[in-house]
N, C-alpha and C positions, 0 to 999 in steps of 0.2 A: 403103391406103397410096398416096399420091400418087407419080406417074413422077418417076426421073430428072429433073432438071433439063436441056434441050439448050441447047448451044452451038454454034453453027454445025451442021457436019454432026456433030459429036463427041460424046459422052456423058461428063458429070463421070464421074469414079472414082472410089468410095468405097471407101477404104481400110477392110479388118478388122483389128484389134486385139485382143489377149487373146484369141483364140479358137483352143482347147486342145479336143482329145478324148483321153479317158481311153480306151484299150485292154489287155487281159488276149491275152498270147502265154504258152500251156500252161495246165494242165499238162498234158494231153493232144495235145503240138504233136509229131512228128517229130523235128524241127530244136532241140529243148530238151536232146536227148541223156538222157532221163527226166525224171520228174516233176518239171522245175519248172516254176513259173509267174513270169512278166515281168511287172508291171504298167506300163505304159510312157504317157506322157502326150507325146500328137505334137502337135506343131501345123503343120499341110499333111504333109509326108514326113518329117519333121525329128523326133528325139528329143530333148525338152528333159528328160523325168524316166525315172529306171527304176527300180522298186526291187522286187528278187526275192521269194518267198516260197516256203520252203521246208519240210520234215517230213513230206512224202508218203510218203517210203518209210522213215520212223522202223521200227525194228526192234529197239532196245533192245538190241544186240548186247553192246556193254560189259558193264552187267547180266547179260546171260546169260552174259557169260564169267566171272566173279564168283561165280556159282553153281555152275561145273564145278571139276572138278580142272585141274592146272596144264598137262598134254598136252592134254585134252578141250577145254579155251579156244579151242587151236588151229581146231579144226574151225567155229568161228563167227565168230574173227577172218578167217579166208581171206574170208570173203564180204563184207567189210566193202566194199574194194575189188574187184569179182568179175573187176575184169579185170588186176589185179593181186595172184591170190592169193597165189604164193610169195614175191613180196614182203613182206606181211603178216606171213605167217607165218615170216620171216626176222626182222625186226623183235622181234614177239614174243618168239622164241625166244633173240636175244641179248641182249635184256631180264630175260629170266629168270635165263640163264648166268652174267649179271653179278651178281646175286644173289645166283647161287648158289656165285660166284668159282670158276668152271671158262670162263671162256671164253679164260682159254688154253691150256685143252686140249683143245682139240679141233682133231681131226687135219685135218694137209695137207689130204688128199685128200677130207675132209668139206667145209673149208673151200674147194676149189677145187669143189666141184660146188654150194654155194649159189653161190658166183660166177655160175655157169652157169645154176643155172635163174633167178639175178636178173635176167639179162642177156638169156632166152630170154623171160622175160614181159615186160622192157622193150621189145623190139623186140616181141611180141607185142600189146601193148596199145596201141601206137604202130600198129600197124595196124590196126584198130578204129578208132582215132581218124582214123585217113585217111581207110579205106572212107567211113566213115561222113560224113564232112567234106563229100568229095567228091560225093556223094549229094547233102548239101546245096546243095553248087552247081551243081550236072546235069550231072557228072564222073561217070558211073556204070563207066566202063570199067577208073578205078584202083581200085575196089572189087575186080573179080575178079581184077584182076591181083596185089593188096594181099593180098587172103586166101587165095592160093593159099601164103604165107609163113608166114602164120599157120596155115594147116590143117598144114603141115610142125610146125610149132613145137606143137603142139596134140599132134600122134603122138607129139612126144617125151615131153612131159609126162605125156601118159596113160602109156607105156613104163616112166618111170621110179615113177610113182606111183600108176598105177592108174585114173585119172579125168583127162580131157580138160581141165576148170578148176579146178577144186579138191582137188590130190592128195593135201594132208595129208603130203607129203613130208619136206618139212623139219621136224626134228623140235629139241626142246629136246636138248644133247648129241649134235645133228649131223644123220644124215639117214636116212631108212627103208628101211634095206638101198642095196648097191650098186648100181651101175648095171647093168642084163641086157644078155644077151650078143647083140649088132645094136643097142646104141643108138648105140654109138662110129661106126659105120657110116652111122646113116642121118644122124648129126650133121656128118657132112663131105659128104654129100651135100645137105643143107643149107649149111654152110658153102661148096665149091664154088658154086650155084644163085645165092645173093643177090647178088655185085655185078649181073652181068647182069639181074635181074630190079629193084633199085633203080636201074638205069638207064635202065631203060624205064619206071619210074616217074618218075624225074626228066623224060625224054624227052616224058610224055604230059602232065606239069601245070607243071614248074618254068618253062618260057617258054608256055606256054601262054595267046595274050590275054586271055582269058576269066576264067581263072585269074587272072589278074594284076589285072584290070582290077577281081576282086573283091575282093579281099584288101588291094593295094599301098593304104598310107594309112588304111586301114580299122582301127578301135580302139586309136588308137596313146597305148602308156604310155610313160611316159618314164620314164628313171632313179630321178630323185627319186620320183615318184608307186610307181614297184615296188616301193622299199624301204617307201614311206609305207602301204603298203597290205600287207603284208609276204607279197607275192607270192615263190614258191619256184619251180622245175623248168625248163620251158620258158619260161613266160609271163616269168621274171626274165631268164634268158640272151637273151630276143630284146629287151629292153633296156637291153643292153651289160653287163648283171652277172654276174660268172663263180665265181657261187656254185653249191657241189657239193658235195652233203655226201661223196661218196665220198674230193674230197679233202681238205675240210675238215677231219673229222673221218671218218677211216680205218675201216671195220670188213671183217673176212672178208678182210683181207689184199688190199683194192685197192689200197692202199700199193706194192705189188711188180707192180700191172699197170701197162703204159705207155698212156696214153688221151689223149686232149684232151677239154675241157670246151667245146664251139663256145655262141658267140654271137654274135649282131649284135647293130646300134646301130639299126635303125628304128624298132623296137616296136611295128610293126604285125600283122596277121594276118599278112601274108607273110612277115616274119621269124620270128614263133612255127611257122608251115611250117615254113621252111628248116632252123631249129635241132633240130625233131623227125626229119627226114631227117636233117641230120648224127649226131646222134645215135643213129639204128640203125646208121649206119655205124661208128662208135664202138664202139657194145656188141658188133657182131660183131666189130671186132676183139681187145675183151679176150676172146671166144668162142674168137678161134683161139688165144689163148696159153692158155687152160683145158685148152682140145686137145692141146698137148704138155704138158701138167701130170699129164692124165690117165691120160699114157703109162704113170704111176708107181701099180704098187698099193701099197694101204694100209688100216687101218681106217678108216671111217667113221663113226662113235662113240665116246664115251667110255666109257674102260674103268671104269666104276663103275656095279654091276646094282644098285645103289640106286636110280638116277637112270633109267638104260636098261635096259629089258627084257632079259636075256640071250637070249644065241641061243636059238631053236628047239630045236636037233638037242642042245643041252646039257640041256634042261628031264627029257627023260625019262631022262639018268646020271648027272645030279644031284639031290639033295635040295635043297642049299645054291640054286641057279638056279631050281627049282622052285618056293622059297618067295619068290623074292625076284620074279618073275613074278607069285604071285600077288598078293601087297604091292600092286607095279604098279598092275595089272589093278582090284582093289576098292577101294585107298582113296588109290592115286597116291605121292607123295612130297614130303615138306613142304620150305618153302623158307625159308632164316633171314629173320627182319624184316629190314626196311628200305626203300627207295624209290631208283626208278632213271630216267631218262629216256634213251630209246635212239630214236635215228634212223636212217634211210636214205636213199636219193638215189633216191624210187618213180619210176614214168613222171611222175607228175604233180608231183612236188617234193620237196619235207621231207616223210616220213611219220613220225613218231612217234608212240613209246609211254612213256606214264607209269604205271610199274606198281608197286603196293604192297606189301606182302608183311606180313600179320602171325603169322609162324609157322606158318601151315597149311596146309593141302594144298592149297588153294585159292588164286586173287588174291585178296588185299583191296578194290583198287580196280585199274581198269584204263579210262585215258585218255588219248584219239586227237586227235594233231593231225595232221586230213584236210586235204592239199594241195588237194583241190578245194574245199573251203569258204572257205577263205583265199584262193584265186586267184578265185574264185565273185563275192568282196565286190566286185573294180574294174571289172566291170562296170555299176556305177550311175555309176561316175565315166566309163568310155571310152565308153558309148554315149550319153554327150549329146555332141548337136553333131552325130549320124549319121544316116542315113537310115535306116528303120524296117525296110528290107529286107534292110540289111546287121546286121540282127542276129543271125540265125542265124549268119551270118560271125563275130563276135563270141563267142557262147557256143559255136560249134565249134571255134576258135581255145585256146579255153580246155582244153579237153576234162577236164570233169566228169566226175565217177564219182558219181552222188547215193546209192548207197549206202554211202560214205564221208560225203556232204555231210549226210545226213539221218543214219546210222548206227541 
């Protein structure tokens, strides 16, 4: 190849054109928040294509719930979402109810302790997405500070249910026994701890330059493009949509809590921040009104041992409890036909369940609409136009759960 052409002391510049490299971000990446993979087409720093690929962690969960009886479901829907298990299985379970036309009855104080543990895995999973966030930007110090909230909320979960993430708690006909005796206790010492401790989280990232300098501007959806994309949870309320299903469409009696639904108008990463910090702050305070709800005892189940196991301590001076246990126990309890769609307002957005019923003790069908797969898709649209670095900004922003995404 012949030199340059010279001009005086100067070198012509020869402009490049169309010239595109194709790169693969995951699925083995950190900063993907699990197995996905980015394929992203840059040209110099700049993202002009992205388009995801997903099914890594398929697990066929649906299917397997389809083959269990109608309680046993529960145990494989919890993990759909792993950081959102009683969620899940809140969802499920008034899916069912509705079916099985008992979900109004079931008691206050049932219905005030899903409240509770909705709102303990809300702010629980919202701190995962921090820690973890922050990490991504070499913020490693709100990770401990963040999970010292979550290991509190973690003791309770296991206290109330047995298991750290997956308690199986919340049950169809309300919840798995009452609350033991020191949870009320360590729940306000929870309660008292978090503003102080979310104010030093505010303190260490909310004006933080660094902070700022990565997020402010960074994947920004706009209005129109939220709904076009039919973006739900966070990702919607940080541009300016104040949709909620809690109050949209009412369940477990949020109707009677007083809350706000915060949003901004920028629609960048740093507004989907802000609106997940408001948002803890929120759920704890429908936490403190749970708190004087709780004052009040009451059953936590429905009184119908067709459906619910009857007590323990009845099984051995009863005949009648003992058969109706065993029932339970080997072949479950059938549910009339018909078809239902039930929602919730998860950490990540609209969760939903479309669940089937043909008679039998079993789901007929059972189908998931995962807020992360839905909020998942607008990233081919908000990382063009970005720098290739600020993508993990971008998919941390979102915060995925891919085993909802892949199911």
């Amino acid at each position: 190849m012949s030199a340059p052409p010279i001009s005086g002391n100067s070198i012509d510049v020869v402009e490049r054109s169309g010239n595109t490299m194709t790169l693969s971000i995951g699925p083995q990446h950190p900063s993907t928040h699990g197995v996905l993979q980015v394929v992203v087409e840059v040209s110099g720093e700049t993202v002009e294509r992205a388009e995801m690929e997903i099914g890594y962690l398929h697990t066929g969960i649906e299917k397997s719930a389809e083959n269990l009886f109608w309680t046993q479901a529960q145990t494989v829907i919890e993990r759909m979402d792993y950081l959102n298990p009683s969620g899940n299985a809140l969802c499920y379970a008034l899916a069912a109810e509705r079916l099985l036309g008992i979900e109004e009855k079931i008691p206050p104080r049932a219905q005030a302790i899903r409240v509770l543990q909705a709102e303990l895995t809300r702010i629980s999973s919202h701190c995962v997405w921090l820690g973890t966030h922050g990490i991504d930007l070499g913020a490693i110090s709100a990770f401990w500070y963040i999970f010292d909230i979550r290991e509190n909320i973690l003791d309770l979960t296991e206290a109330s249910g047995g298991a750290r993430m997956h308690p199986n708690y919340i049950r169809i006909g309300g919840v798995n026994g009452d609350l033991p005796e020191g949870y009320l206790a360590k729940l306000d010492e929870l309660i008292e701890k978090f503003p102080q401790r979310m104010h030093e989280l505010r303190t260490l990232l909310q004006n933080n330059p660094i902070w700022r300098d990565r997020t402010i501007d960074v994947g920004i959806i706009t209005p129109e493009e939220a709904v076009a994309w039919s973006l739900t949870g966070p990702p919607l309320r940080a541009s300016g949509i104040a949709y909620d299903v809690r109050k949209a469409f009412p369940y477990c009696g949020y109707e009677t809590y007083d809350f706000k639904v915060p949003t901004r108008s920028e629609g960048d990463a740093y507004a989907r921040f802000l609106v997940r910090l408001d948002e803890m702050d929120e759920a704890m305070s429908i936490i403190r009104q749970v708190r004087e709800r709780l004052k009040t005892p009451g059953p936590i189940v429905v009184d119908d041992p067709k459906i619910v196991a009857p007590p323990k301590e009845t099984i051995v001076i009863s005949m009648e409890a003992l058969i109706h246990h065993f029932k339970i126990v080997s072949e479950g309890f059938r549910v009339p036909p018909g078809d239902v769609y039930q929602a919730i307002e998860g950490p990540r957005g609209e969760l939903g369940y479309y669940v089937v019923s043909d008679g039998n003790n079993r789901p007929y069908r059972i189908r998931t609409r995962p807020p992360s797969m839905y909020n998942l898709q607008v990233l081919k649209k908000m990382a063009v136009g970005n720098l290739i670095a600020d993508m993990v900004v971008m998919i941390g922003s979102l915060d995925p759960v891919f085993g909802e995404v892949d199911r």
